[in-house]
C-alpha positions in Angstrom: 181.6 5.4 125.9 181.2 3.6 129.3 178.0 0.8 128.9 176.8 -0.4 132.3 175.7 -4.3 132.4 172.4 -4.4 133.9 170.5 -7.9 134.5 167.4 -8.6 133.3 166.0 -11.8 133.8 169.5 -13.9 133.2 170.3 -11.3 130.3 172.8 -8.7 130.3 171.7 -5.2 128.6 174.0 -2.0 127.6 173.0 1.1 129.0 174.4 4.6 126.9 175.5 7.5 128.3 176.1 11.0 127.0 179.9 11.8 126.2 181.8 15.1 127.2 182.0 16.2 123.3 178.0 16.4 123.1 177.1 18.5 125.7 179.8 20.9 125.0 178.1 21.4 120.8 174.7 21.5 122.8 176.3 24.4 125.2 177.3 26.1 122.2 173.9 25.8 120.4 172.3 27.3 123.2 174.8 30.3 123.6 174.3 31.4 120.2 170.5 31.1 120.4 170.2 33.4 123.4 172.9 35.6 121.8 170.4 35.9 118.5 167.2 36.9 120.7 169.5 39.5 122.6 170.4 41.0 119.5 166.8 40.8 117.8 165.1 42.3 121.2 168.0 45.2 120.9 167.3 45.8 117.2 163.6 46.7 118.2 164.0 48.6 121.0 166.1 50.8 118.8 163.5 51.2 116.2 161.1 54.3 116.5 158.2 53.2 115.6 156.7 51.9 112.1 158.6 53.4 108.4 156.2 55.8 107.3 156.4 57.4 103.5 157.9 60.8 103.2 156.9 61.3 99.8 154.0 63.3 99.5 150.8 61.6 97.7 149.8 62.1 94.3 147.2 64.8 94.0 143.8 63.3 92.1 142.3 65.0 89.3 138.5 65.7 89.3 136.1 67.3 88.0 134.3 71.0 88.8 131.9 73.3 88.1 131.8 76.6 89.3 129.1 77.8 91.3 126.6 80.2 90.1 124.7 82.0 92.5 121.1 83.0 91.8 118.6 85.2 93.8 115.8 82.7 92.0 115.4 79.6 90.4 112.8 79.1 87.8 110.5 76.1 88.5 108.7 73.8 85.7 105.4 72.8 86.8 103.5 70.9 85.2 99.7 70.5 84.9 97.3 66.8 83.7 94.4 67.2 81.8 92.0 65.4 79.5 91.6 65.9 75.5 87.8 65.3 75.1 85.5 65.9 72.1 84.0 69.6 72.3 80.7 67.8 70.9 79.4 64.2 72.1 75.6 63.7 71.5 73.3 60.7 72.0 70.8 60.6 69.2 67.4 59.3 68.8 64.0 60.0 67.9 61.4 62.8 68.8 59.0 60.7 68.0 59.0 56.6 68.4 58.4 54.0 66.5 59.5 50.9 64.8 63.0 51.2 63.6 62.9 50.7 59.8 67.0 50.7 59.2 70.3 52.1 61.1 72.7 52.9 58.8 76.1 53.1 60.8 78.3 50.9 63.4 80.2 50.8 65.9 84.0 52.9 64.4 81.9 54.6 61.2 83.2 57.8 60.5 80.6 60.0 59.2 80.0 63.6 57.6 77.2 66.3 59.1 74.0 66.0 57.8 74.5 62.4 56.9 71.9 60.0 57.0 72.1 57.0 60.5 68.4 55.7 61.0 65.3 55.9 60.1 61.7 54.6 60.8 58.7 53.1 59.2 56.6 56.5 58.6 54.2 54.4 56.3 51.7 56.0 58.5 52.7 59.2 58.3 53.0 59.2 54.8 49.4 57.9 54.3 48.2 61.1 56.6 50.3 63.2 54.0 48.7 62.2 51.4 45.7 63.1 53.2 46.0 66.5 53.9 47.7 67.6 50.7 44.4 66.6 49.2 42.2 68.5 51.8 44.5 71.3 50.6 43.6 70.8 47.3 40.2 70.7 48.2 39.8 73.9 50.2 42.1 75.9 47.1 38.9 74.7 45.0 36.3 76.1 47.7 38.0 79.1 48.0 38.3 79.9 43.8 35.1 79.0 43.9 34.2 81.9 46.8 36.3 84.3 45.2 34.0 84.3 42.0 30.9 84.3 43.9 32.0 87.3 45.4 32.7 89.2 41.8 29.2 88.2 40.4 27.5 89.4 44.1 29.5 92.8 42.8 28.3 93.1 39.5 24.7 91.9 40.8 25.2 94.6 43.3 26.7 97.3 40.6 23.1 96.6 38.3 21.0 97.1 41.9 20.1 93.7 41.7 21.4 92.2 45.4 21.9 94.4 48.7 25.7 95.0 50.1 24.7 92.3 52.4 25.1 89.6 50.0 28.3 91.0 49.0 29.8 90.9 52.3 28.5 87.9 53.0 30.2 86.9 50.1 33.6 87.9 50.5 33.2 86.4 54.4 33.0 83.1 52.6 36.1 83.7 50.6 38.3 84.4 53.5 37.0 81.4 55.3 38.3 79.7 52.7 41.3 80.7 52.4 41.8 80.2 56.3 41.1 76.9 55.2 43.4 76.4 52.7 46.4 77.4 55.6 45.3 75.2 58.4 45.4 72.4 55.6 49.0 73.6 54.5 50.0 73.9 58.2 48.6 70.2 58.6 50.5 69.1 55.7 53.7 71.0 56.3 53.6 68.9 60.0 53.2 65.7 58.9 56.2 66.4 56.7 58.1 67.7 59.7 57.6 64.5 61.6 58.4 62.5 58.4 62.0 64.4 58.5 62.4 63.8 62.0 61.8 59.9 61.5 64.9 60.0 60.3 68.3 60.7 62.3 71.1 62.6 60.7 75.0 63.3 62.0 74.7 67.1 63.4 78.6 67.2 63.0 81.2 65.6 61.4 82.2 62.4 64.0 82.9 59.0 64.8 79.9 56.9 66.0 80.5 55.0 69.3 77.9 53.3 70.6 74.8 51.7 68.9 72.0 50.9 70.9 69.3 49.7 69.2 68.7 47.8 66.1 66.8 47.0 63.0 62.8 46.2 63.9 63.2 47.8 67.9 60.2 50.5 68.6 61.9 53.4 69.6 60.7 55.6 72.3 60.5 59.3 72.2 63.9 61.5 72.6 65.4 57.4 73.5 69.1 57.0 72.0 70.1 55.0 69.5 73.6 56.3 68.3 76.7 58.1 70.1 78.2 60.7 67.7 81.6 62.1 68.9 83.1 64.6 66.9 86.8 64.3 65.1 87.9 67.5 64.0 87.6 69.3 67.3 89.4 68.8 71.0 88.9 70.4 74.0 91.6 69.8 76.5 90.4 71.4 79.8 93.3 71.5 82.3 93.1 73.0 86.0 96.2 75.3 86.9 96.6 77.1 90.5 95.4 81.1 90.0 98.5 82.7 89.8 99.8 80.7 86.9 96.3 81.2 85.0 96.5 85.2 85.3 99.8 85.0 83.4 97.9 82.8 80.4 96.7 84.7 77.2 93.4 83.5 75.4 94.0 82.9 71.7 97.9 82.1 72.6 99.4 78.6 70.8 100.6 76.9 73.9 102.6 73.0 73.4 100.6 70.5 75.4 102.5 66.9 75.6 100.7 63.7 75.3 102.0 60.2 75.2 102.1 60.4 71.4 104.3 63.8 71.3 104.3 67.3 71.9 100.1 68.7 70.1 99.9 72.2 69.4 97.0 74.0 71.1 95.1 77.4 70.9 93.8 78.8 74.6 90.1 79.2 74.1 89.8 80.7 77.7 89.7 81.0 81.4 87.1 81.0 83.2 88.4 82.7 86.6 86.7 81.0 88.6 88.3 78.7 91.5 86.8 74.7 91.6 86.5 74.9 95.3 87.6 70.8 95.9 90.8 71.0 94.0 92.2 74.9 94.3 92.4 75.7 90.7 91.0 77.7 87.6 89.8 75.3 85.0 91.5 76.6 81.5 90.4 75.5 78.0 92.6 74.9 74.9 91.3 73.9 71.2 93.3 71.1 69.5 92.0 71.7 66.0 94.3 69.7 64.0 92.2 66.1 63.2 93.8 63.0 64.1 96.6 64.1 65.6 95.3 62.9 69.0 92.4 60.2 70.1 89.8 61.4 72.8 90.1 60.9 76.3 94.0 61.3 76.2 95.9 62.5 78.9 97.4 65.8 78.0 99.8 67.9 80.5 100.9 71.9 80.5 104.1 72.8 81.2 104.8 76.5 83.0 107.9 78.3 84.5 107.5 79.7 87.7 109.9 81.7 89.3 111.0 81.4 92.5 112.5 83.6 94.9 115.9 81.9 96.9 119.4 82.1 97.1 120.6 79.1 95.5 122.6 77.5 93.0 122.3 74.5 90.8 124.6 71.5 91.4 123.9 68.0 89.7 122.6 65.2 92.2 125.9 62.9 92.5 128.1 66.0 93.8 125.8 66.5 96.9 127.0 63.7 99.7 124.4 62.6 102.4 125.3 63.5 106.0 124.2 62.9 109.3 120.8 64.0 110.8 119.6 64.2 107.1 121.9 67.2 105.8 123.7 67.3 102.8 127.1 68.3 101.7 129.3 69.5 98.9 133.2 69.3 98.3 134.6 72.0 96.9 138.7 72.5 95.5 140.1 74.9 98.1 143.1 77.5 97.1 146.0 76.3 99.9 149.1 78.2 98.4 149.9 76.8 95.4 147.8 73.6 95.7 143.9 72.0 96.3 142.3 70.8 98.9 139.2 69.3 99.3 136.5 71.2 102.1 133.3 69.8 102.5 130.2 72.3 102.9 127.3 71.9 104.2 123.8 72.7 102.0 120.2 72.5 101.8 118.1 71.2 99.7 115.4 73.6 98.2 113.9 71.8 95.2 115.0 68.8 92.9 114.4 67.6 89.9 115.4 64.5 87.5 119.7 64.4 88.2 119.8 67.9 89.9 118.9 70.6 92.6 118.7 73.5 93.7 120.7 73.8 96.9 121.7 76.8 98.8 124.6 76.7 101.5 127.7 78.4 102.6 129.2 77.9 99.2 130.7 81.4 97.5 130.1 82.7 94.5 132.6 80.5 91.6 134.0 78.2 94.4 134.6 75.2 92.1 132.4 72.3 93.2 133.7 68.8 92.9 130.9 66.4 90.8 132.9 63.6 90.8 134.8 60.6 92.2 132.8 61.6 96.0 134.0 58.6 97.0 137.4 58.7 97.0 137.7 61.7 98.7 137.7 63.2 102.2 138.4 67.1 103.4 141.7 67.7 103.6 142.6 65.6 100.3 144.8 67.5 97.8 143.3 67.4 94.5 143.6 69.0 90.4 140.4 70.8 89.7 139.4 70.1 86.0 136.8 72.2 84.9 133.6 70.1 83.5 131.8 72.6 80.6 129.2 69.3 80.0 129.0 69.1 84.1 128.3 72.7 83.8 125.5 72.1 81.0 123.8 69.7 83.1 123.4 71.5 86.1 122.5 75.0 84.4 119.7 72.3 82.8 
């Protein structure tokens, strides 16, 4: 190593200076670097491209149905309707008055002919009394006429009196026996508007409304009670004409209610269209008691069938496209193996977790129903037929 004296302020300082030896190693560390990048650029270049797999992938299992093609589908409709009482009545008085006692509340079943209010008929009672004693009176006039007439006849038998006095006679007696009547009649009115004082349950029923109490003067024909009957329903449903021609009065049909399914007699149909909502008002008798409150909501269920191509496929095996259509994938036949093809349906009607599509599907082409999103067309796959895939979309 040479060292070079250099002066700095009256000091002397030793310069270094490479040697021979290190910039031959650093020659040779830079050879073998660009020798190392030649080689690597060389090794690409003489590469084709990325590795790619030439094992064939691993078919995936899924699971099918076949398709079954139908010229119709049958469609459930289904029709709302209430359950009323066939009999509600407001009751009251056809006379008024002052209310002497009410009998019933609010909830209180009753039986028919049952007793519910009454008023004071102190009044009428007196008048009663009355005219069963003019009755009495005018029987007592008219006995006594009808043996004035017999002794005017055996006067008249001796020559004694003329035929004048007999028929005169007799005149009297039938006057008082028209007496006697308009003194029954009379009597047998008051009696009638004593009975009618009193309000009693037409039907058997549940009371459900009270408007009046104890000590109130009641107008004429003014209610007092609500009676609805219990051991009748009416449940009066509207359904479109063409499904009420195929119903048959006197036919048990199911009607279904939040409580369950209520058995129900068709009473009739009256064939006539309600001109606001398009449809024949039908009437069914729930006869068994209890089984359902009034004013339930009650709904008919019918088949219709309906004429298009189709077949059923459940909801998850359709998959949405573009420009809202839908498609299907189907395991294709290629030689020996499967392959997924997609094709392309419409929807015609759904309902719950299936529809009824028709498309360019064929007749037992096995529809895929499952795993949709791990496939695309041209996949290969193992059909597995689905007999509970099946069940559902047969419904």
């Amino acid at each position: 190593m040479v060292l070079n004296k250099m002066t700095n302020g009256g000091g002397t300082v030793r310069e270094k200076r490479p040697t021979v030896m290190k910039g031959i190693s650093f020659l040779f560390i830079l050879i073998a670097v660009v020798v190392g990048l030649i080689f690597a650029a060389s090794t690409l270049r003489s590469e084709k491209g990325p590795k790619v797999a030439q094992d064939a992938p691993v078919p995936i299992s899924v699971a099918t149905i076949s398709a079954d093609i139908a010229a119709t589908f049958s469609l459930a409709e289904t029709y709302t309707g209430m359950a009323e009482a066939r009999r509600k009545s407001q009751l009251g008085f056809s006379t008024g008055g002052r209310i002497q006692s009410i009998s019933v509340d609010v909830g209180d079943k009753v039986k028919a002919g049952a007793s519910l209010a009454r008023l004071d008929t102190r009044g009428l009672n007196a008048q009663l009394l009355a005219a069963e004693a003019s009755v009495e009176e005018t029987r007592a006039a008219h006995a006594l006429a009808l043996n004035t007439v017999e002794r005017q006849r055996t006067l008249q038998s001796q020559g004694h009196v003329s035929q004048q006095r007999v028929d005169e006679a007799e005149a009297q007696a039938n006057t008082g026996f028209a007496r006697i009547e308009a003194a029954k009649s009379q009597a047998d009115t008051l009696r009638v508007q004593i009975d009618l004082a009193r309000i009693t349950a037409p039907y058997a029923g549940v009371v459900t409304q009270r408007m009046s109490d104890e000590g109130a003067i009641a107008g004429p024909g003014a209610p007092i009670l609500e009676l609805v009957e219990t051991s009748v329903l009416e449940a009066r449903i509207g359904v479109p004409a063409a499904n009420a021609a195929r119903l048959t009065p006197g036919t048990l049909y199911t009607l279904r209610a939040d409580t369950g399914p209520v058995q129900a007699k068709l009473r009739s149909v009256t064939g006539v269209i309600d001109p606001t909502r398009r449809t024949v008002m039908t009437v069914f008798e729930i006869s068994e008691p209890g089984v359902l409150p009034s004013g339930a909501v009650v709904r008919l269920a019918l088949d219709r069938d309906v004429g298009e191509d189709g077949f059923w496929v459940p909801v998850k095996a359709m998959s949405a496209g573009v420009r809202g259509l839908w498609s299907v994938y189907v395991a294709e036949p290629d030689a020996d193996r499967w392959r997924v093809a997609a094709r392309p349906v419409e929807i015609v009607h759904s309902e719950g977790d299936r529809a009824f599509v028709r498309g360019t599907v064929k007749p037992d082409d096995k529809i895929i129903i499952d795993g949709l999103q791990r496939l695309t067309p041209g996949m290969l796959v193992i059909p597995r037929d689905s007999v509970r895939a099946q069940a559902d979309a047969d419904g």
